[in-house]
C-alpha positions as a LaTeX table, in Angstrom:
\begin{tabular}{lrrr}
\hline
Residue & $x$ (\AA) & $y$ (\AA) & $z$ (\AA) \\
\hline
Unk1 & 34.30 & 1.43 & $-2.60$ \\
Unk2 & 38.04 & 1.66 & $-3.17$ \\
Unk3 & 38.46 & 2.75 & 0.75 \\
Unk4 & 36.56 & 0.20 & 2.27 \\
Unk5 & 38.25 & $-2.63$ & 0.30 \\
Unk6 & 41.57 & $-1.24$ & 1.13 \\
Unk7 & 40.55 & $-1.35$ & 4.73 \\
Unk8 & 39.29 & $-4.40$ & 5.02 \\
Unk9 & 42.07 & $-5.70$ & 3.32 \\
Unk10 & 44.69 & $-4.24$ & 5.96 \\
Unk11 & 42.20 & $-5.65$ & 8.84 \\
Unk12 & 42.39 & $-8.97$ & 7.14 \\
Unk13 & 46.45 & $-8.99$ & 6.95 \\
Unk14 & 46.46 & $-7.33$ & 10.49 \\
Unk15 & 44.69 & $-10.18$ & 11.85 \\
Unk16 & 46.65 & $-13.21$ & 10.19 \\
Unk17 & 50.02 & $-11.91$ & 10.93 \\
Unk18 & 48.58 & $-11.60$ & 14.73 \\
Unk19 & 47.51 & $-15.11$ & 14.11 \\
Unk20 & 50.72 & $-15.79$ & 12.77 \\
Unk21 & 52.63 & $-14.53$ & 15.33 \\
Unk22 & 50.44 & $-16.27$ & 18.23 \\
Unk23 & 50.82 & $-19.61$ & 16.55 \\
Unk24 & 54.69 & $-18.90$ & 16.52 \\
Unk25 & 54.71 & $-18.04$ & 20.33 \\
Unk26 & 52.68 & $-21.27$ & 21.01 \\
Unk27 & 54.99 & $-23.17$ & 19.15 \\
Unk28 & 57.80 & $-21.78$ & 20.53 \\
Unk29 & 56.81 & $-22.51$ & 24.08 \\
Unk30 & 54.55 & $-25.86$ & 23.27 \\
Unk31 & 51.65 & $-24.75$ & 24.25 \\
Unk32 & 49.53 & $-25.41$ & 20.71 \\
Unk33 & 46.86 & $-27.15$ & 22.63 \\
Unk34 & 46.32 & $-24.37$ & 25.57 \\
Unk35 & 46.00 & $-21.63$ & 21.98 \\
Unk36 & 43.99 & $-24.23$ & 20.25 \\
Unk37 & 41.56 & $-23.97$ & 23.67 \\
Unk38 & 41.42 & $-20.16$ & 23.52 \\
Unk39 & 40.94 & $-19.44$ & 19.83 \\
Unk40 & 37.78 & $-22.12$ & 20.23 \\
Unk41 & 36.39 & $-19.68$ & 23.31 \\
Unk42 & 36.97 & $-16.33$ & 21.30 \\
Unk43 & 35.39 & $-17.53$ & 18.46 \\
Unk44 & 32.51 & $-19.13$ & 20.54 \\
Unk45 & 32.66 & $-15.54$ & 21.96 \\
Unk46 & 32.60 & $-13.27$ & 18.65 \\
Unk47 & 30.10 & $-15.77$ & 17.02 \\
Unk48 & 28.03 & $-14.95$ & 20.04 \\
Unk49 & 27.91 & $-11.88$ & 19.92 \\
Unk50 & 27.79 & $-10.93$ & 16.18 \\
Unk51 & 24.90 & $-13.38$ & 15.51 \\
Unk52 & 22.77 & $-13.96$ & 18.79 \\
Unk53 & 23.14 & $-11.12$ & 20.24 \\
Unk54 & 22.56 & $-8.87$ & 17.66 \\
Unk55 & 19.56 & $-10.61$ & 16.15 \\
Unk56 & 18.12 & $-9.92$ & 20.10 \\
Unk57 & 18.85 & $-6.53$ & 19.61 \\
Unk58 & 17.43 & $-5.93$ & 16.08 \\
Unk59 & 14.13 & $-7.98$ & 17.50 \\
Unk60 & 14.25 & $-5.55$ & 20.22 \\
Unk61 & 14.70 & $-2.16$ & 17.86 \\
Unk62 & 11.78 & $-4.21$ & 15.68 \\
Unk63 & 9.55 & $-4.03$ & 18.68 \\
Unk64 & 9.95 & $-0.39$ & 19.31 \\
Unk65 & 8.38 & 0.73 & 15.55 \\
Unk66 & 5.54 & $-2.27$ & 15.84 \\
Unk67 & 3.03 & 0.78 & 17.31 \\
Unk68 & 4.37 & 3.08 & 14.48 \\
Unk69 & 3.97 & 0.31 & 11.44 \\
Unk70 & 0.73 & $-0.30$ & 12.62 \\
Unk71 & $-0.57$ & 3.00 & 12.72 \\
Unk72 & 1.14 & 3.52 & 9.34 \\
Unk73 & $-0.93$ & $-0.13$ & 7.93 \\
Unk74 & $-4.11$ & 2.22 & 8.94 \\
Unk75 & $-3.03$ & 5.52 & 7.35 \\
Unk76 & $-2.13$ & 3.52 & 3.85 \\
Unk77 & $-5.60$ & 1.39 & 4.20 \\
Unk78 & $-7.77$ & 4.73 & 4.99 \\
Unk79 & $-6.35$ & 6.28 & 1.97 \\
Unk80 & $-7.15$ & 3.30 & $-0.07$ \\
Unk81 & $-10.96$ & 2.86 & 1.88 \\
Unk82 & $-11.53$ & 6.74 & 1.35 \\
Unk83 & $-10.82$ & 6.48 & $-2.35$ \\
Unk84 & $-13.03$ & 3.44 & $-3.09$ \\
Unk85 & $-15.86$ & 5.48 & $-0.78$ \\
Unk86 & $-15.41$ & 8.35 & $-3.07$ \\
Unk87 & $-15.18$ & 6.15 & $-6.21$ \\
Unk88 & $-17.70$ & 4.18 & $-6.22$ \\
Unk89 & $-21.56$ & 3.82 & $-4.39$ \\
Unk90 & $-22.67$ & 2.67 & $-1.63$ \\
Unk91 & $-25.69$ & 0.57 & $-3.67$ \\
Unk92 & $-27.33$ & 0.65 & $-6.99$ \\
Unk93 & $-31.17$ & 0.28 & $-7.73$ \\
Unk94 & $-31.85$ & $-3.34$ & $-8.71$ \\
Unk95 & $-35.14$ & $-2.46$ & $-11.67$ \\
Unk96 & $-36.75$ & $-5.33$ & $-11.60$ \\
Unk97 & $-37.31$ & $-6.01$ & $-8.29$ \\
Unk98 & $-37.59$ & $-2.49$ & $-7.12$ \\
Unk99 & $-34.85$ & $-2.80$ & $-4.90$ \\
Unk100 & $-31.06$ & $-2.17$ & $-3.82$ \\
Unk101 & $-27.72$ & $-3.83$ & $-4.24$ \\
Unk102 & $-25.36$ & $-2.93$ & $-2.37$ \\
Unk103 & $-21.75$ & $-2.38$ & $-3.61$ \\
Unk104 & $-19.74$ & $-1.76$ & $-0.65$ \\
Unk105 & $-20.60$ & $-1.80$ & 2.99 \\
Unk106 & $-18.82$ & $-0.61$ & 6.40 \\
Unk107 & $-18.36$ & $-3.57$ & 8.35 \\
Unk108 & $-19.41$ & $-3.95$ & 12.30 \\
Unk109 & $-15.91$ & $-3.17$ & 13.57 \\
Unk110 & $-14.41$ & 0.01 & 13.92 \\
Unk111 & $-10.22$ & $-0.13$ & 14.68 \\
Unk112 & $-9.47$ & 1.98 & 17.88 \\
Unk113 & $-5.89$ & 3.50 & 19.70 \\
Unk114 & $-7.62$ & 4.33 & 22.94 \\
Unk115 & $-10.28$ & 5.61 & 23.18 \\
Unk116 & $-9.92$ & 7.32 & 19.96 \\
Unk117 & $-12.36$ & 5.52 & 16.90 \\
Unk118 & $-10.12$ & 5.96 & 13.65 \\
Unk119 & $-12.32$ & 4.39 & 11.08 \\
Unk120 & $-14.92$ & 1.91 & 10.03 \\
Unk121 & $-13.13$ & $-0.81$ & 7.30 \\
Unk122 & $-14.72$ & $-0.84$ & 4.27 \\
Unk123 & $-15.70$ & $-4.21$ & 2.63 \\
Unk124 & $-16.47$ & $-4.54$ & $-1.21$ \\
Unk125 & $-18.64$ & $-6.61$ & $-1.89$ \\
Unk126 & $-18.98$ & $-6.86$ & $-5.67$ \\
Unk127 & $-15.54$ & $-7.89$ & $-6.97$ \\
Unk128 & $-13.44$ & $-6.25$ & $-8.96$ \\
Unk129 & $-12.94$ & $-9.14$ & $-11.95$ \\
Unk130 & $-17.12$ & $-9.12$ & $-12.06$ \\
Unk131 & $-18.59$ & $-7.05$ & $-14.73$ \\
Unk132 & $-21.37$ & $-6.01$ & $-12.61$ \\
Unk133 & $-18.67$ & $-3.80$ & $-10.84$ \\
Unk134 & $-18.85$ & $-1.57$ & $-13.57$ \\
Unk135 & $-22.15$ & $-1.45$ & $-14.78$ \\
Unk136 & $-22.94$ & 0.10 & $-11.27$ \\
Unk137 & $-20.13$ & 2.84 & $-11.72$ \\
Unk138 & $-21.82$ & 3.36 & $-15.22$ \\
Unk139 & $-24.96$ & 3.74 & $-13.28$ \\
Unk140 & $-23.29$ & 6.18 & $-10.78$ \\
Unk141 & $-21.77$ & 8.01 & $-13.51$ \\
Unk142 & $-24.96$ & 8.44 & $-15.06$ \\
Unk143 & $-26.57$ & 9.71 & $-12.23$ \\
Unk144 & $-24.25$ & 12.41 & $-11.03$ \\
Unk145 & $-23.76$ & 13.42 & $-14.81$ \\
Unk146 & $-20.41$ & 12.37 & $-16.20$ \\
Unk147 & $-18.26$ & 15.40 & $-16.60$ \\
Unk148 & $-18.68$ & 15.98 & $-13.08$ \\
Unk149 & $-18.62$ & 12.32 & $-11.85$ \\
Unk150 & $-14.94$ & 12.72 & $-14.09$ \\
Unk151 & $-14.35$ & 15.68 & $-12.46$ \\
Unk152 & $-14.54$ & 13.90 & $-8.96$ \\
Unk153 & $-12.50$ & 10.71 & $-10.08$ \\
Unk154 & $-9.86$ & 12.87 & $-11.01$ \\
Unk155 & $-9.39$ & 14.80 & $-7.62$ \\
Unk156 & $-9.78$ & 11.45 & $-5.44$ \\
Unk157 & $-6.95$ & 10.04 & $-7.71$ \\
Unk158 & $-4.55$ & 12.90 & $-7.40$ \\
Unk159 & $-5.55$ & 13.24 & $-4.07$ \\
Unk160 & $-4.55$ & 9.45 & $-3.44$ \\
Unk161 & $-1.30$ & 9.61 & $-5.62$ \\
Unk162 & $-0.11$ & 12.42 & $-3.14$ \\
Unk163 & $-0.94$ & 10.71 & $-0.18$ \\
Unk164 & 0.69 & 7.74 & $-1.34$ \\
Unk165 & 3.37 & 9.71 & $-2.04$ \\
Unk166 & 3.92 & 11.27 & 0.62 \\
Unk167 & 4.55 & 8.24 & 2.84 \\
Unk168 & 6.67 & 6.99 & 1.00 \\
Unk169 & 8.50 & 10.36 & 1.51 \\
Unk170 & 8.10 & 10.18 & 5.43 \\
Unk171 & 7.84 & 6.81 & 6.10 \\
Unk172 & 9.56 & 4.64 & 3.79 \\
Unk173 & 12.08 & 3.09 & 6.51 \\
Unk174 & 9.29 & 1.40 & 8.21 \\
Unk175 & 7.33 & $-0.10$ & 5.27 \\
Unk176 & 8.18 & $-3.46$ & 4.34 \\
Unk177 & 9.13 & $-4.53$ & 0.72 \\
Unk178 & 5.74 & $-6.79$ & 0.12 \\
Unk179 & 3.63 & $-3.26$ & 0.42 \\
Unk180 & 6.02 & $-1.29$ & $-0.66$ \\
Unk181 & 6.18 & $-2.82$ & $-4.30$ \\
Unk182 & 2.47 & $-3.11$ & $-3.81$ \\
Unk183 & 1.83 & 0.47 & $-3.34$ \\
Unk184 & 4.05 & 1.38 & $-5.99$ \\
Unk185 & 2.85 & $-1.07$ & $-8.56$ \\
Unk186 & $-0.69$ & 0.83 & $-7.55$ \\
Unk187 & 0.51 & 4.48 & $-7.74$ \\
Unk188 & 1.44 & 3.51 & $-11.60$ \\
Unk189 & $-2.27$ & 2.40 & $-11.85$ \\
Unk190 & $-3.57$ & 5.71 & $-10.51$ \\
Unk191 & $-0.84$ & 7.35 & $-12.82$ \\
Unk192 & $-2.01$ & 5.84 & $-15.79$ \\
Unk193 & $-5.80$ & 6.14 & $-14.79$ \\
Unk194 & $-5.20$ & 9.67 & $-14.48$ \\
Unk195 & $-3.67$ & 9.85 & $-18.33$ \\
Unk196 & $-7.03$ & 7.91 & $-19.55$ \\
Unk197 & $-9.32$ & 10.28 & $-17.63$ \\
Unk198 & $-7.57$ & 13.54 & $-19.04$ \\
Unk199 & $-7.67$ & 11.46 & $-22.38$ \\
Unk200 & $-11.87$ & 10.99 & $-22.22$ \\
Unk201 & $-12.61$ & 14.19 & $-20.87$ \\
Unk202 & $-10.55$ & 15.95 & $-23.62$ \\
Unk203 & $-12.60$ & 13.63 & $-25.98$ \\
Unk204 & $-15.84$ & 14.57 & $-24.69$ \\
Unk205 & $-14.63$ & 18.60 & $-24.75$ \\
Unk206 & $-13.93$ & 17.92 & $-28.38$ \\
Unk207 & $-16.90$ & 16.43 & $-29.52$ \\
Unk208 & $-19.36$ & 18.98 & $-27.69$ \\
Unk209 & $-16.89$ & 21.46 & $-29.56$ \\
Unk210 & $-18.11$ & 19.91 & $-33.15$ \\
Unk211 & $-21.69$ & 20.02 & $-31.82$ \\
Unk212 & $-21.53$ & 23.72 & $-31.56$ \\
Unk213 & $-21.72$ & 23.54 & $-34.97$ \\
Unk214 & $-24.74$ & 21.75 & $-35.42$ \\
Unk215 & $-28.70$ & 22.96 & $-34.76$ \\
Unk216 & $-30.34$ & 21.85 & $-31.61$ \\
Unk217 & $-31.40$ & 18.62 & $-31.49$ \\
Unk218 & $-28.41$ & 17.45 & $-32.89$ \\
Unk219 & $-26.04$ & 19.44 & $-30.98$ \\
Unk220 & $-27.78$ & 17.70 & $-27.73$ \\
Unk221 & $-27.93$ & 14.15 & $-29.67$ \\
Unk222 & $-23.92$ & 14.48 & $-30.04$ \\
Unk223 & $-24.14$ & 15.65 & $-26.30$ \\
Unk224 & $-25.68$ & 12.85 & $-25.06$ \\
Unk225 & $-23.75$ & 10.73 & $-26.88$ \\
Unk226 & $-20.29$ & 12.10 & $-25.71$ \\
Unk227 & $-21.68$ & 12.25 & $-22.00$ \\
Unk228 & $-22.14$ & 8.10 & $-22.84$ \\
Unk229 & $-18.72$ & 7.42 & $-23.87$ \\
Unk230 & $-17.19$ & 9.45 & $-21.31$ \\
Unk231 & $-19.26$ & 7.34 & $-18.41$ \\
Unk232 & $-18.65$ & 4.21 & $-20.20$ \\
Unk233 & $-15.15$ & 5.00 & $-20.34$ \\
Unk234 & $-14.64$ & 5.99 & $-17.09$ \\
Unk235 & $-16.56$ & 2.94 & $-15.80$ \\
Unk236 & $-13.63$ & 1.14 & $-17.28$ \\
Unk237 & $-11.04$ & 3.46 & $-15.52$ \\
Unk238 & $-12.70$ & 3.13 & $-11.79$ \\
Unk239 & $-12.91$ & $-0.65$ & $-12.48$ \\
Unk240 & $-8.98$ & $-0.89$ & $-13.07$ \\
Unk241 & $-8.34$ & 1.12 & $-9.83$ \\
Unk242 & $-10.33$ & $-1.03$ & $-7.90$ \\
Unk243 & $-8.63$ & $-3.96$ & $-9.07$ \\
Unk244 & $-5.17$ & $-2.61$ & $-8.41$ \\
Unk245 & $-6.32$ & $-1.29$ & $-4.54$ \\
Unk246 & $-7.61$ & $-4.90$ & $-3.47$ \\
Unk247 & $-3.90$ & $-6.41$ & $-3.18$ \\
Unk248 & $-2.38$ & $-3.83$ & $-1.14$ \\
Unk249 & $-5.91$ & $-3.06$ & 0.66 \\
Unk250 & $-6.30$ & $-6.89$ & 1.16 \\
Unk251 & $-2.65$ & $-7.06$ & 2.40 \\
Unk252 & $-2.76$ & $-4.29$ & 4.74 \\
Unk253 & $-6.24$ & $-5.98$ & 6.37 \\
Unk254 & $-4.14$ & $-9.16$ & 7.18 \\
Unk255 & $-1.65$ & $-7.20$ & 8.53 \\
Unk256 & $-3.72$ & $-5.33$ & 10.92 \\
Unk257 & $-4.92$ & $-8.50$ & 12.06 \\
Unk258 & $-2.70$ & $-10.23$ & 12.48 \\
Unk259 & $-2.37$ & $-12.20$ & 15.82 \\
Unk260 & 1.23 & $-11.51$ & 16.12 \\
Unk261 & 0.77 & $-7.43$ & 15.89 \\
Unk262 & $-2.00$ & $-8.27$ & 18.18 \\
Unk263 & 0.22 & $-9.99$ & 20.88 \\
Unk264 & 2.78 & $-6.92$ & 20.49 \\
Unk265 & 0.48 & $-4.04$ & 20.29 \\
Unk266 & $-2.23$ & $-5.11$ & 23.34 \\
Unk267 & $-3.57$ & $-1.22$ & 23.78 \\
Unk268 & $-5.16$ & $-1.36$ & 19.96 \\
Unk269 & $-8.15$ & $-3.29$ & 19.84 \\
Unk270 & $-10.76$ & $-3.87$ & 17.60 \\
Unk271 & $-14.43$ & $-3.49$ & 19.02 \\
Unk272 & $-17.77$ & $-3.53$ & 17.62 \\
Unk273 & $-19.67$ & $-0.25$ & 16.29 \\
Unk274 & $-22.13$ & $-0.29$ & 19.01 \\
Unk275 & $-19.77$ & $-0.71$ & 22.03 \\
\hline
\end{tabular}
């Protein structure tokens, strides 16, 4: 820090005593106007070139990573599409009327580079700030038994985390700060998820640990009864998660929608599932 000061400094006296000395010559041989005229066209010159051109030339460097940002906007929104899929199900029996609801669905357009199909988005439809959102992943919970349901949130949260991670590790230069904080801000809610699910299932171990102790019925009483908790509070858990994906997930969508990555990026296109 020392250096560049000191350098700057000596540029800074280099160029007033050349200043100095040119305003001396002018004098000298009255010609004040005629430096007057030329200082005005170098500094027309310099500020041309320092702030025009080189905004053209950052626009142009901009352009050249638009494809790369863009495929990196699909990466980060199939990791957060693949988690939801994994967390969460695809409908829930509805008891009174005998039929389904359904929580999430793929929607009718798939993204494509090419020829190549990537992936089908992924649209929730039951939000996360509605309490029905987790009364069907207490259902779900319930019906793939809940140490294993725990089991799988578990590995599609780590699994997350280190995908997350490692973009940041490969790509961070081309994210911008918006999703960057974003996917941050949603790493620490998959961090502390992670804490709360270790927390329950060491819970649940503990309790069926006391019910070795007790006869039969009430050892599978206290069973059922941990097996509750644990789905009720990992209902809770998935709920938060899905909360802290919709920002960057909904952020993400814009962005690969946008008509101005559109207008730069003509070869991706988004088509309909039965084209």
């Amino acid at each position: 820090m020392i250096r560049r000061n000191a350098g700057t400094i000596l540029v800074a006296t280099a160029l007033v005593l050349l200043f100095l000395i040119a305003l001396g010559l002018a004098r000298a041989q009255h010609k004040l106007p005629l430096l007057a005229l030329d200082l005005t066209e170098h500094l027309f010159g310099i500020i041309l070139a320092v702030f025009v051109f080189e905004r053209v030339l950052a626009w142009r460097e901009e352009r050249r990573w638009v494809g790369a940002k863009r495929w990196l906007h699909m990466i980060l929104l199939e990791v957060i599409d693949d988690l939801l899929r994994q967390l969460l199900p695809a409908a829930v029996p509805e008891e009174e009327a005998g039929a389904e609801t359904a929580v999430y669905e793929i929607t009718g357009e798939r993204v494509h580079f090419g020829e190549v199909a990537v992936y089908g988005l992924l649209r929730l439809l039951a939000s996360p700030d509605d309490k029905d959102l987790q009364s069907h992943v207490f259902w779900y919970a319930r019906e793939l038994e809940p140490p294993r349901y725990a089991s799988l949130v578990k590995a599609a949260l780590s699994d997350a985390r280190e995908q997350i991670r490692e973009t940041f590790g490969s790509s961070a230069r081309l994210m911008e700060a918006d999703i960057t904080t974003m996917l941050m801000n949603f790493e620490q809610a998959i961090v502390a998820a992670m804490r709360h699910m270790d927390s329950a299932i060491r819970m649940r171990d503990e309790e069926l640990e006391e019910a070795s102790n007790l006869d039969e019925e009430s050892a599978k009483q206290k069973t059922r009864e941990a097996d509750h908790q644990l789905a009720f509070t990992t209902s809770i858990v998935v709920e938060s998660v899905v909360g802290s994906a919709m920002k960057p997930k909904m952020w993400l969508e814009a962005r690969l929608h946008s008509r101005e990555d559109e207008s730069t990026l003509e070869y991706l296109q988004v088509n309909d599932l039965t084209r």
